[in-house]
N, C-alpha and C positions, 0 to 999 in steps of 0.2 A: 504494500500500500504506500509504503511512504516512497519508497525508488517511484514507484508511478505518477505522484503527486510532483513530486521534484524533476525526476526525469521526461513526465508525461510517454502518451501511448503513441504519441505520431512518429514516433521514429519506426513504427514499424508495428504488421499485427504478430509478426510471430512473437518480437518482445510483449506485445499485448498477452497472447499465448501463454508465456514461459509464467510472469509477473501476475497475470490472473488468475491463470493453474495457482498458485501459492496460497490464493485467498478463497475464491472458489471458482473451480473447474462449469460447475452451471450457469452461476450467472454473466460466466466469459461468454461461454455458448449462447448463452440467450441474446447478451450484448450484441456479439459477431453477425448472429443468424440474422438479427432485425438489420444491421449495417449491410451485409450479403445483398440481402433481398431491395434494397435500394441502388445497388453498386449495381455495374455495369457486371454482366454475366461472365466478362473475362477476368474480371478479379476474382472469380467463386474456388478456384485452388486456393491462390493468397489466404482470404479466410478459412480456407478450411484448414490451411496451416496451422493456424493462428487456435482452431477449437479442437485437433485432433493434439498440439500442441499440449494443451489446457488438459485435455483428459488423461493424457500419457503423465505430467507433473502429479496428478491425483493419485496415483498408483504409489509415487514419490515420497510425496507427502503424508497419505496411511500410514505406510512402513516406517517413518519417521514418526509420525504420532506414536505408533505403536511402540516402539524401542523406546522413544522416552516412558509411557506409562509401564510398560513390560517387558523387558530387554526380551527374555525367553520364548514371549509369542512373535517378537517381531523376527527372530530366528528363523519361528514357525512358519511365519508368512515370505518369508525371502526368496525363497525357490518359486512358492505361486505365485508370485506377485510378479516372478521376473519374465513370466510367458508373455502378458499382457502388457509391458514396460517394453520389452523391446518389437512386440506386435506394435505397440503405440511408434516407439522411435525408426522404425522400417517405413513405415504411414508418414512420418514428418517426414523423412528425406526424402519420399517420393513427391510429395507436394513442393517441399523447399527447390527442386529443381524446376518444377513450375508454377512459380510464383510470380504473379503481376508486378512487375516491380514500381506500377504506378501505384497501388493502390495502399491506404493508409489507413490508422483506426484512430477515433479518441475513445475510449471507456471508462465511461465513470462507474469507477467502484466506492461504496460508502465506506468510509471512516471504520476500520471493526472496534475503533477501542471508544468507537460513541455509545453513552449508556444505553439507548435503545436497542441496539443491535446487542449489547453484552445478555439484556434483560431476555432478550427474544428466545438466544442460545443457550441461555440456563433454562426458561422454561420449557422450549425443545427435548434440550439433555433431560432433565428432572422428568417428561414422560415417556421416552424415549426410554432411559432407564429403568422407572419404572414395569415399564412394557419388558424387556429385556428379563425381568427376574421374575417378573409375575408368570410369563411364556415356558421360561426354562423350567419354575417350582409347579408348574401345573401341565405340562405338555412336554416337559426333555429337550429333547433335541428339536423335533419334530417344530416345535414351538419357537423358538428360538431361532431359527431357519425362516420363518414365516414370517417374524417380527423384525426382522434383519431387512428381507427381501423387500417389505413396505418401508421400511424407515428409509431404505436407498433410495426408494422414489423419491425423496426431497432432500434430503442431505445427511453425507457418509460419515462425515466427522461425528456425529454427535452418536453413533451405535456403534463406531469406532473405538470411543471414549470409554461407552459403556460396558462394551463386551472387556475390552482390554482390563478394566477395572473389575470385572466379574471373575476374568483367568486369573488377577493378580490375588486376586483375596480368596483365591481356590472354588468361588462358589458355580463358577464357569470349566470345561476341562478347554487344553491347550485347542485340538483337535477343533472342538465345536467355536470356542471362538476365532479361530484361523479360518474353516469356512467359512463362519458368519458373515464374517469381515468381507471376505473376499463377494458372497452373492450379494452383501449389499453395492460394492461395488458394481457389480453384475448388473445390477436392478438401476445404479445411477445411471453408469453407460448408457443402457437402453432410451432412458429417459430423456441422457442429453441427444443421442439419436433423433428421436422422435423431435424434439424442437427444433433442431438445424433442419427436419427435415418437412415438418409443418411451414415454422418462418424463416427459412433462408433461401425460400424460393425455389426453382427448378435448377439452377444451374449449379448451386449450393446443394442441393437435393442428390443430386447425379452425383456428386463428389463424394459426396460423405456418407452415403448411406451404405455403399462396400466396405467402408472403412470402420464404420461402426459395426456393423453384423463382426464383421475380425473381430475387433474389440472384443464386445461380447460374445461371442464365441472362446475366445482363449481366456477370459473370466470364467466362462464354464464350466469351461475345461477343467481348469484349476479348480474350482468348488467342487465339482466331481470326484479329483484327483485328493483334494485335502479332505471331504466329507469321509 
């Protein structure tokens, strides 16, 4: 946030990409998809750099959340997590090679250290968590899986959070929060998919919809593999 404020995003959308991947990988997507869908259809690689960018940094970013809360699960997550990290970076360099070199982004991303957005993310987490032990102490596995899979539909960090603090205090096993993690991922993917491919028009559409099926697909894989 603060490189982007000071730096700004028009130097470029893959810098948009890298810098909004950090803060979140959706709202880049969302950003990009609506900027897309007004750009001239030869830019639509350019951004898709720029979101396929954003989603590969996410993969990044977990496995660092992870290790800070739970060194041992983000172990656990390292191998999975690396199908879909370098699915994502094979994706960027195919696009970086065809990139419009006219084309530019500004994105505004909000402030996270403004109290609304802190208030929003605790009461997120706080059900999000909730959900997370109420799923696992009444349904196991099975539950926690489900809970995981919905919560990626809107944002990954926050069952992230939770699951990881569930393995750490042992009430979660390694295994079940490793896949968790990963299908919520799964379930984000899909999500940002679906927006670059609702709002970012045809041309944005055609680009990125291969790239995200990849995506998710090797998220699956992985949840398969780690389940």
């Amino acid at each position: 946030y603060v490189l982007m404020r000071f730096w700004g995003a028009r130097r470029g959308i893959a810098v948009t990409g890298i810098l909004g991947g950090l803060a979140s990988s959706t709202a880049t997507t969302l950003g990009l998809s609506q900027q897309a869908r007004d750009a001239q259809s030869s830019a639509a690689r350019y951004f898709a750099l720029g979101i396929v960018i954003a989603s590969t940094i996410m993969f990044l970013r977990v496995l660092f959340l992870v290790f800070v809360i739970h060194p041992p699960l983000g172990w656990a997550l390292a191998l999975p997590i690396a199908l879909p990290t370098a699915v994502g970076l094979a994706l960027a360099g195919f696009f970086w090679r065809r990139k419009h070199e006219g084309a530019e982004a500004q994105l505004q991303v909000k402030n996270p250290m403004e109290l609304g957005q802190a208030i929003k993310f605790a009461l997120l987490f706080g059900v999000v968590l909730f959900a997370a032990r109420a799923s696992h102490f009444y349904f196991g596995t099975a539950g926690v899986y489900i809970a995981s899979g919905l919560a990626g539909l809107t944002d990954v960090d926050a069952i992230t959070v939770a699951n990881a603090g569930l393995a750490r205090d042992n009430v979660m096993e390694l295994g079940t929060a490793s896949a968790s993690i990963i299908l919520a991922m799964a379930a984000n993917t899909l999500v940002k998919g679906g927006i670059a491919a609702v709002l970012g028009g045809k041309a944005l559409r055609a680009a990125l919809v291969p790239a995200f099926l990849a995506l998710f697909a090797a998220s699956v894989a992985m949840f398969i593999w780690a389940a």
